[in-house]
BADREN-903209 format. One record per residue (C-alpha): z, y, x; residue number from 1. Coordinates in Angstrom, 3 decimals, decimal comma. Example, Ala and Ser with C-alpha at 12.3 -4.5 7.8 and 13.67 -1.06 7.14 Angstrom:
<pts>
<pt up="7,800" north="-4,500" east="12,300" nr="1"/>
<pt up="7,140" north="-1,060" east="13,670" nr="2"/>
</pts>
This chain:
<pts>
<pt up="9,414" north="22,494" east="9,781" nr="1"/>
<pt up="10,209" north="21,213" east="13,034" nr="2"/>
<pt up="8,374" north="20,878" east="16,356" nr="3"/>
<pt up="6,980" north="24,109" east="15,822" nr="4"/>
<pt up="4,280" north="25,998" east="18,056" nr="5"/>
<pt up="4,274" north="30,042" east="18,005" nr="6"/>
<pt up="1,212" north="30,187" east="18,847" nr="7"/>
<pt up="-0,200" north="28,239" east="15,830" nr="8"/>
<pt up="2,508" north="31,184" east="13,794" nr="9"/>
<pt up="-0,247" north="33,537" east="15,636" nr="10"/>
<pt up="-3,488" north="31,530" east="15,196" nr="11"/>
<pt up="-3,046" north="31,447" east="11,427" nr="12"/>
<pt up="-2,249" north="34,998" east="11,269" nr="13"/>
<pt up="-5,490" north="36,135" east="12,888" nr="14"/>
<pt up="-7,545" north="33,943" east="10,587" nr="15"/>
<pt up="-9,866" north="35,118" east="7,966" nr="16"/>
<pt up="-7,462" north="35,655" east="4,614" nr="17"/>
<pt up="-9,291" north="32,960" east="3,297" nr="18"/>
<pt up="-8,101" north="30,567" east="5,868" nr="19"/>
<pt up="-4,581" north="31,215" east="6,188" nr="20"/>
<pt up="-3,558" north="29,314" east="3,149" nr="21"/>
<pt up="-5,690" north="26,209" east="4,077" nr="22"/>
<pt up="-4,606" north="26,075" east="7,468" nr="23"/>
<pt up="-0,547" north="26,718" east="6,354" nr="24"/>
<pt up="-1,172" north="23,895" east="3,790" nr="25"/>
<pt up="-2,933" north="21,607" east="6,291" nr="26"/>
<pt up="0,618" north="22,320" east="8,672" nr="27"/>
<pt up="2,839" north="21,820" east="5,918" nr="28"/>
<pt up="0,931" north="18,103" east="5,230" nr="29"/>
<pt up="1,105" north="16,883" east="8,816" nr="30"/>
<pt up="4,455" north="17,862" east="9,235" nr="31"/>
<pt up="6,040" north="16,179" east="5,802" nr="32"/>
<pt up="3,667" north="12,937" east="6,654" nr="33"/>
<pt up="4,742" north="12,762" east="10,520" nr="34"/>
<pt up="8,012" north="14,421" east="10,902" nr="35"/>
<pt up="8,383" north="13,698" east="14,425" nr="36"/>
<pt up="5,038" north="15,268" east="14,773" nr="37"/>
<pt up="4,596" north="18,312" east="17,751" nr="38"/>
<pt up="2,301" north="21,240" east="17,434" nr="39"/>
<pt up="0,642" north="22,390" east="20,744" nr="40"/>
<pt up="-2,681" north="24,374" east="21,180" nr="41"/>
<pt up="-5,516" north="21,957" east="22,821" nr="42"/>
<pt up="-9,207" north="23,910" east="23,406" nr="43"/>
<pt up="-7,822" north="27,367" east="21,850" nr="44"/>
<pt up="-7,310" north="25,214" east="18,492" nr="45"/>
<pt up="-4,684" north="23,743" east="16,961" nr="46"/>
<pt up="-2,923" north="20,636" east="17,490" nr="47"/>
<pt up="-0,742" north="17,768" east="16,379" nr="48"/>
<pt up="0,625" north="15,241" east="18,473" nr="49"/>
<pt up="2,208" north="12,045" east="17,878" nr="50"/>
<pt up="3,746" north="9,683" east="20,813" nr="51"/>
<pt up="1,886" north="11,314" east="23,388" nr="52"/>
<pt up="-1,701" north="11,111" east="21,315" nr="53"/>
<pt up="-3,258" north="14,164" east="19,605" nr="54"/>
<pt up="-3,301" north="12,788" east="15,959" nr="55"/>
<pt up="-5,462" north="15,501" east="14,428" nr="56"/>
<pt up="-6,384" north="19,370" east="14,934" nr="57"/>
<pt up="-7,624" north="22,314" east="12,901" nr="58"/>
<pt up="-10,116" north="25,190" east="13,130" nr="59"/>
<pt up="-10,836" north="28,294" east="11,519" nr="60"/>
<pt up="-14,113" north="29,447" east="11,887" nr="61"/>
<pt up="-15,810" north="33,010" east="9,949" nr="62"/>
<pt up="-16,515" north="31,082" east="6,891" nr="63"/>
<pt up="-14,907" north="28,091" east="6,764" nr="64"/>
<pt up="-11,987" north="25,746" east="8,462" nr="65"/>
<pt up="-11,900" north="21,979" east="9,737" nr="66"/>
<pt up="-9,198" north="19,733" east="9,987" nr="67"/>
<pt up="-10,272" north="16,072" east="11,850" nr="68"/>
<pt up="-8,196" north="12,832" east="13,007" nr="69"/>
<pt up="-8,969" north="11,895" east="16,654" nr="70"/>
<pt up="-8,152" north="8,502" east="16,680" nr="71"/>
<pt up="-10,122" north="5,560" east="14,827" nr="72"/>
<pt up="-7,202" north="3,999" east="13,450" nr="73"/>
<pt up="-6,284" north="7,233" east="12,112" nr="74"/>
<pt up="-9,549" north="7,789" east="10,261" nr="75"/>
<pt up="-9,478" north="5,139" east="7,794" nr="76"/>
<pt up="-8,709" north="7,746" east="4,814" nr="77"/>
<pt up="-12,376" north="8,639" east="5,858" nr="78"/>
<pt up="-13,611" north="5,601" east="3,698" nr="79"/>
<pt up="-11,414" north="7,256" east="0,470" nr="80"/>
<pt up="-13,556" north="10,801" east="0,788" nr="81"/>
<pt up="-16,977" north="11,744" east="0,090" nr="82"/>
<pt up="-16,947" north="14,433" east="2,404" nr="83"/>
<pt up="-16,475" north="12,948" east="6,001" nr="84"/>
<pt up="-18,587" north="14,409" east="8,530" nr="85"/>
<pt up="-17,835" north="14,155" east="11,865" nr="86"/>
<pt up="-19,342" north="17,743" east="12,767" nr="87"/>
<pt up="-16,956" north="19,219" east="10,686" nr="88"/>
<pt up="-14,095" north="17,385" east="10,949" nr="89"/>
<pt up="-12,881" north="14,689" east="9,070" nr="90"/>
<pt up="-13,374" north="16,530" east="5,675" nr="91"/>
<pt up="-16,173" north="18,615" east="6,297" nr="92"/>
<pt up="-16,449" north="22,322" east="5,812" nr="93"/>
<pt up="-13,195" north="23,710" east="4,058" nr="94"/>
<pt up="-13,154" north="26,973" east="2,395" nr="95"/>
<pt up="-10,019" north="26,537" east="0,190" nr="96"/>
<pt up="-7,173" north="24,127" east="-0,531" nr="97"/>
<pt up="-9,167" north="22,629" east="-3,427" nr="98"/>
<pt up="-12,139" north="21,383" east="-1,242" nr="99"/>
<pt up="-9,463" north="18,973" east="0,177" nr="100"/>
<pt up="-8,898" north="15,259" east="-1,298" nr="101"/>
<pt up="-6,047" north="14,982" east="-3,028" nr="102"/>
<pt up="-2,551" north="14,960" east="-0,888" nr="103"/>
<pt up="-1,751" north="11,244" east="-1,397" nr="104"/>
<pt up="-4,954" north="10,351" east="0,151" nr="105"/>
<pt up="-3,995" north="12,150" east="3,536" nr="106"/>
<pt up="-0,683" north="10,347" east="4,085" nr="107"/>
<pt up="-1,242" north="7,377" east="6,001" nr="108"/>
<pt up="0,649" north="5,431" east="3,689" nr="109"/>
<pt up="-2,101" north="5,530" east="1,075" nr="110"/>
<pt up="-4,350" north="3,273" east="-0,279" nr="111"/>
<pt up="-7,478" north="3,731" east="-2,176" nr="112"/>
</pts>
């Protein structure tokens, strides 16, 4: 991956074990559906940016993780998941990779 952050290398590693494959996973996603996409921490979390504008972030928490869009133009693969609640993130409370929607419903290029 390019456009790295070490310090997202270090946030993942201090996660619960639980969270570490959900938040490299999340990573891996963002980074094959917006190559030129640059990690960066924002509020101790972290963060993706795209063209200047934070395009989504991700949280690990004791029991569970969140991943959210920021943008409302960004959020339309809201309307394609069940689970959409914007205290928790775009996709509400993660605990594994399976409580995600399925991968071609993340990439902006899909349609429901």
């Amino acid at each position: 991956m390019k456009n790295t952050d070490a310090r997202i290398d270090a946030y993942i590693a201090k996660s619960a074990p639980f969270a570490r494959p959900v938040l490299s996973h999340l990573r891996a996603l963002v980074h094959e559906a917006c190559p030129g996409v640059e990690e960066t921490m924002k509020w101790s979390m972290p963060s993706f940016v795209h063209e200047g504008r934070i395009l989504c972030g991700m949280a690990a928490f004791k029991g569970h993780c969140t991943f959210g869009f920021w943008h409302k133009d960004m959020v339309e693969v809201l309307a394609r998941t069940a689970k959409g609640d914007s205290m928790m993130g775009s996709f509400g409370r993660i605990t594994a990779i399976a409580d995600l929607p399925k991968e071609n419903l993340l990439r902006p290029s899909a349609r429901p």
